[in-house]
Structure formats: C-alpha cells, structure tokens
PLY file of the C-alpha trace (Angstrom):
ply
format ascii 1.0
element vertex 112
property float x
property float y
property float z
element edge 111
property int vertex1
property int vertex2
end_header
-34.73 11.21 -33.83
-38.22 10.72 -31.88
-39.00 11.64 -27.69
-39.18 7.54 -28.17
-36.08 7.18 -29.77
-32.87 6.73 -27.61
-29.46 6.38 -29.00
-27.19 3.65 -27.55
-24.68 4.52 -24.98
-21.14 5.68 -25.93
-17.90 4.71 -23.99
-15.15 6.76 -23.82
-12.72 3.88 -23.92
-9.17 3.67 -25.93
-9.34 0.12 -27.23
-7.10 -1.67 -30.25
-9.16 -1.87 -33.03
-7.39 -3.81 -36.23
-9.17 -2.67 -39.41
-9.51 -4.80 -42.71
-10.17 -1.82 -45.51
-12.12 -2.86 -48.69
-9.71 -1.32 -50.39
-6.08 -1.12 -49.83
-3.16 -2.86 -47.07
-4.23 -6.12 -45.17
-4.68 -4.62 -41.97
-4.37 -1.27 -40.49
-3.81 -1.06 -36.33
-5.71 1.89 -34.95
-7.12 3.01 -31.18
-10.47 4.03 -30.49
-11.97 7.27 -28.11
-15.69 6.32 -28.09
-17.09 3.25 -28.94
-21.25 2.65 -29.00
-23.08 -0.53 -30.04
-23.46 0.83 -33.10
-20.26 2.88 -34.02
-16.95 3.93 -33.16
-14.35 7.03 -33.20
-10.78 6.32 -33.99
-7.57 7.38 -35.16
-5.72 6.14 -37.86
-3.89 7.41 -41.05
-4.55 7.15 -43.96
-7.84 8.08 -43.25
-10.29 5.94 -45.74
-12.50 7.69 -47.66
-16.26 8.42 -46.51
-18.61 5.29 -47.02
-15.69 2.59 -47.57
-16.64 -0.61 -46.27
-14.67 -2.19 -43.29
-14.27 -5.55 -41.24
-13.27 -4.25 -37.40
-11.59 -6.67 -34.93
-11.87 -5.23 -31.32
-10.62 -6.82 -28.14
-12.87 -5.63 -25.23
-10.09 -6.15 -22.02
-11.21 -7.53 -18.76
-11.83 -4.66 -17.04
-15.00 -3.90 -19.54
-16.24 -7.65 -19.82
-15.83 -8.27 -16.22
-14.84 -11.81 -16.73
-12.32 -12.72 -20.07
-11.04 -10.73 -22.78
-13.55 -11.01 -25.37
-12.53 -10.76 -29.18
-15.51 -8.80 -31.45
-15.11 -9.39 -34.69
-17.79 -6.69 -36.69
-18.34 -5.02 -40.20
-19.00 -1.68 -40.60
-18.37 1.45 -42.88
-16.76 4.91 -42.84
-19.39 7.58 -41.76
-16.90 10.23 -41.20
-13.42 11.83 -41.08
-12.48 15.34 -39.46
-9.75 17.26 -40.75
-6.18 16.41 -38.77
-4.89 18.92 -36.28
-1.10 19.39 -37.40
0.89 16.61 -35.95
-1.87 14.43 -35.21
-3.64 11.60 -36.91
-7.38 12.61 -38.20
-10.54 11.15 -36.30
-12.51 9.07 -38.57
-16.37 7.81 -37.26
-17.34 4.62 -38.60
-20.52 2.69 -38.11
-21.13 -0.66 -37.12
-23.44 -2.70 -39.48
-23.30 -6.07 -38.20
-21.30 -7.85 -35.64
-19.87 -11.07 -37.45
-18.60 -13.33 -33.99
-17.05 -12.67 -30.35
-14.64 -15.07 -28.97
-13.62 -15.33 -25.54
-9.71 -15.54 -24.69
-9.17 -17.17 -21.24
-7.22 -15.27 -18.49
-3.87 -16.83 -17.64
-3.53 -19.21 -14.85
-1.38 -17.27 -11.82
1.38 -18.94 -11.34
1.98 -20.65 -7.77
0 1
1 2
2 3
3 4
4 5
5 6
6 7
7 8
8 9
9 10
10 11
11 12
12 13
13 14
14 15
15 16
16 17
17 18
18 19
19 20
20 21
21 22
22 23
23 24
24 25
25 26
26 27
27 28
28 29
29 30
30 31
31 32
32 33
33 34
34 35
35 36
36 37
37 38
38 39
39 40
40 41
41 42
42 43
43 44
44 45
45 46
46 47
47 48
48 49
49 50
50 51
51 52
52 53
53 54
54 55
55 56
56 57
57 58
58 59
59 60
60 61
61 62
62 63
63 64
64 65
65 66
66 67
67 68
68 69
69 70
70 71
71 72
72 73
73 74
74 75
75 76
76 77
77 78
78 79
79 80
80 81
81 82
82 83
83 84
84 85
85 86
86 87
87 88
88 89
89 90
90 91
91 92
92 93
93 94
94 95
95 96
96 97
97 98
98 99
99 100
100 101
101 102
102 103
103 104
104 105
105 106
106 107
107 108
108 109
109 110
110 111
C-alpha cells in the first residue's frame, strides 16, 4: 500500500451479523469485533473455508447511525480464519465486495 493510499477506518464494535454461506445451512447468526467499510472480523463456528462466498446482513443500532437502526444487507467472501483458542469459537476475516441495500427500521413511538 502507497504514502497515498489510506485504508478505511475500523470499528471495534460487536454487532449481529446473520450470514448466508454459499455452501451449507440457511443462515448462520454470528457477532462481529471490527467492522471497516470494506471488511469485517467475526466469530462463528463452523468456520467456512478461505475464499467461500457470503451474503452478510448487519443491523447498525442507533447509537452508530445516530438516527434509526439501519439494516445493511452486503456480499462478501472469506479472507481468513485463525486457529480457535480451546473453548472458544475461531475468528474468521471476511471482506466486503459489494453492499447490496440498507433499510432503515423506525424507532418505536414512547409511549405516553
């Protein structure tokens, strides 16, 4: 990467992320760490092998967006998993290729 070249800010943020693997179940719940405009860490298990293709559905609360939840709704592909520490679920990096919609949910009315 170039002096001109910058890479986009990461968030340390633990957000819901629903997966839709290429191959294998219908949906698989996981929770990111970091999250970047163009990638994410997560932990889920199975992990998915290396360069599997993947549809990501993210809800970004209120307290990021500042106004309503916003739904993200973004495909992507495995870039990396690191080995699982006993007990835990492995970390798996994934990149995101293309951002497919984002839908905002409105905040409930308070009640009176």
């Amino acid at each position: 990467m170039s002096a001109d070249e910058q890479r986009p800010a990461r968030y340390a943020m633990k957000l819901p992320v629903v997966l839709q693997l290429e191959a294998g179940p219908a949906e698989v719940m996981a929770e990111t760490r970091d999250i970047s405009a163009q990638g994410l860490l997560l932990r889920m298990s199975p992990a998915p092998p290396v360069g599997m293709k993947i549809s990501l559905t993210i809800t970004l609360p209120e307290e990021i967006t500042l106004t309503e939840n916003i739904i993200v709704r973004c495909k992507g592909r495995i870039t990396r998993v690191e080995e699982a520490v006993a007990g835990e679920q492995p970390w798996i990096a994934a990149s995101i290729e293309s951002y497919e919609s984002a839908v905002t949910m409105p905040l409930p009315e308070a009640k009176s």
